[in-house]
N, C-alpha and C positions, 0 to 999 in steps of 0.2 A: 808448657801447655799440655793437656791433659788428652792422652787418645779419644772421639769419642767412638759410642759403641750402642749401635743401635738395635734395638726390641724386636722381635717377630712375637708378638703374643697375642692373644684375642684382648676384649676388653668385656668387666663385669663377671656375673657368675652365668656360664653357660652349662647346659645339660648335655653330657656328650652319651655316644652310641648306649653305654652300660648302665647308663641311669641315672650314673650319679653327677652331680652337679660339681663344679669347679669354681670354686672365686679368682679368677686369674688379674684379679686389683689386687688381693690378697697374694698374689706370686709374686705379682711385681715387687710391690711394696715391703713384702717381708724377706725375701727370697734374692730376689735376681738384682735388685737398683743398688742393697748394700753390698753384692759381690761386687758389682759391678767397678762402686766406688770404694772396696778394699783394695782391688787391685790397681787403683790409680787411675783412673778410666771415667769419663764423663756418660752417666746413661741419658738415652736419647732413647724417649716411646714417640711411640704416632701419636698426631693431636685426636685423631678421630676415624670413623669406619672409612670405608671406599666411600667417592662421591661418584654419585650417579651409578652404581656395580662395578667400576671400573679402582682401581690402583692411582690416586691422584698426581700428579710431576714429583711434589716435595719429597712424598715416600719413595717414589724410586731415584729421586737423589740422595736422601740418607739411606736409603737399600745398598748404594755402589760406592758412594764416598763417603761411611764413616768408615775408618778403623778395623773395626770389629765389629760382629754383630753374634747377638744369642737369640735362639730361637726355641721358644716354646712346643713342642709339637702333640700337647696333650689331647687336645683337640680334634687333630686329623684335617683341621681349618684348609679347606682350599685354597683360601688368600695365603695364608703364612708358607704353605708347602711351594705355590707356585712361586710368593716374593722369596723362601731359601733356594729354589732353580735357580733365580734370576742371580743371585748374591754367590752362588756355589760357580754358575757361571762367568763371574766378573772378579771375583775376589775369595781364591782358595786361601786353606791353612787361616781363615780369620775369623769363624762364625764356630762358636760354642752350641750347640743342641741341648735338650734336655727335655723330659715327659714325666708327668705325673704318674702313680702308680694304678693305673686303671685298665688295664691290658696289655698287650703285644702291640707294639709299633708295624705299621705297613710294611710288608714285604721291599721293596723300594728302598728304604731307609734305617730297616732293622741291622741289615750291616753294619752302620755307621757308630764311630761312638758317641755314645749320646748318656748323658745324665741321668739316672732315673733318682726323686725323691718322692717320700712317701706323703700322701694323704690324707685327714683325717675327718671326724664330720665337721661340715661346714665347707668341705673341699677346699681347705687350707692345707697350707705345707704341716707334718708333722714336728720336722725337726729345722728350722726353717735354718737354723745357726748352722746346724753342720751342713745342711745341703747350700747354703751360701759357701762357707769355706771350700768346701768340694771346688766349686763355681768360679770360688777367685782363683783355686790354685791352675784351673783348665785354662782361665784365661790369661793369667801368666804366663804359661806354656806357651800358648799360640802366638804372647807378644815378645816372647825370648828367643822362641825357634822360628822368626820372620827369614834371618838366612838363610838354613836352610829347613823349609817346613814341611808338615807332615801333610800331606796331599787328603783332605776331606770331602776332594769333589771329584763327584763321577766323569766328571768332562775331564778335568787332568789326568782322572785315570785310565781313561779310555786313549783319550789321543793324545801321545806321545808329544806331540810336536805341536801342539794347542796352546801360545804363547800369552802369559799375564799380560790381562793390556796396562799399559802406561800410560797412567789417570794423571794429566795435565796440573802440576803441583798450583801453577793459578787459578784451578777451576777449586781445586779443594781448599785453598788459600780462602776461597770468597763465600763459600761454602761455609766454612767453620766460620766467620766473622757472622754469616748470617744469622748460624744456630746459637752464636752465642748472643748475640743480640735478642733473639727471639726470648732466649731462657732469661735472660736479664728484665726483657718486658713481664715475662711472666713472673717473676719472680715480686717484681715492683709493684704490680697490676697488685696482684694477691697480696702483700702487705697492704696496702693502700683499701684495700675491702677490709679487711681487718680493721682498719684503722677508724674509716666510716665515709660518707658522703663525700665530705668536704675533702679526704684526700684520695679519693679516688677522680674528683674532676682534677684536682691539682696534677694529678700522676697523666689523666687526658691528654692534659696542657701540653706536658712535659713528652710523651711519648710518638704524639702525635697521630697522621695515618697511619696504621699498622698493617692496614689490608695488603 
């Protein structure tokens, strides 16, 4: 069964502080999903923005119990910086970082290492291939050196004595059953549209309440 490994990235093309415009659909999709599954790993994005301004239950259950997580921080996004606290706080040595090439990273987090690739217009990756490869070899890393890992959170580096909690192997058991269930509807759903009408109510039938 396959690690998975969840997304901190905005969604769509957004304008950040410098001007220029970022397709971060275009990061995902050309960039981060195929490192992701080079290195063996199930990616896992968010379905959708905050509900209500607030961080909804689901995302901060995949924030603490996938795997691994990669984080976007091209942005300077308040929601991605504060869900990487939350994630740096629960689960070191397992979240990959990376920015596009549009500045200097916040003071905060410029120590850390973190990915830079390049982009071009359209605010796409330049070299999306080698900045993937980059991406799957980091996260290799992080799933090779789980014995003993390299400490990429401020809270473990700060206090000494600040112990990984032990995430209840049942909670993630039912956890992963869910996500994979979820992708499996999705996956059927969107063939079934494809297909047209008639197997999209069939797929209804078949999938049931999904709320």
């Amino acid at each position: 069964m396959r690690p998975l490994c969840f997304v901190l990235i905005p969604f769509g093309r957004k304008t950040i502080p410098s001007g220029r415009t970022v397709d971060f659909d275009a990061v995902y999709s050309a960039l981060i999903r195929p490192a992701i599954e080079a290195a063996g790993m199930e990616a896992l994005r968010e379905d959708g923005e905050a509900v209500g301004g607030t961080i909804h239950k689901a995302a901060h259950e995949r924030l603490i119990l996938c795997d691994f997580a990669v984080a976007d921080l091209t942005l300077a996004s308040p929601n991605v910086f504060y869900e990487l606290g939350l994630r740096h706080g629960r689960r070191p040595a397992t979240t990959v970082m990376l920015f596009g090439d549009t500045g200097a990273l916040p003071f905060d987090v410029a120590p850390l290492h973190t990915l830079r690739y390049e982009l071009v217009a359209g605010g796409v990756p330049a070299d999306p291939a080698a900045a993937a490869a980059a991406l799957t070899r980091l996260l290799n890393e992080a799933r090779d050196g789980q014995d003993a890992p390299r400490c990429d959170s401020r809270v473990f580096q700060l206090l000494e004595d600040h112990v990984v909690p032990d995430i209840a192997r049942l909670k993630t058991d039912v956890f992963r059953e869910q996500v994979c269930y979820a992708l499996e509807a999705r996956n059927t759903l969107a063939a079934a549209r494809r297909a047209g009408k008639d197997a999209v109510q069939a797929a209804a039938l078949t999938l049931g309440d999904l709320s």
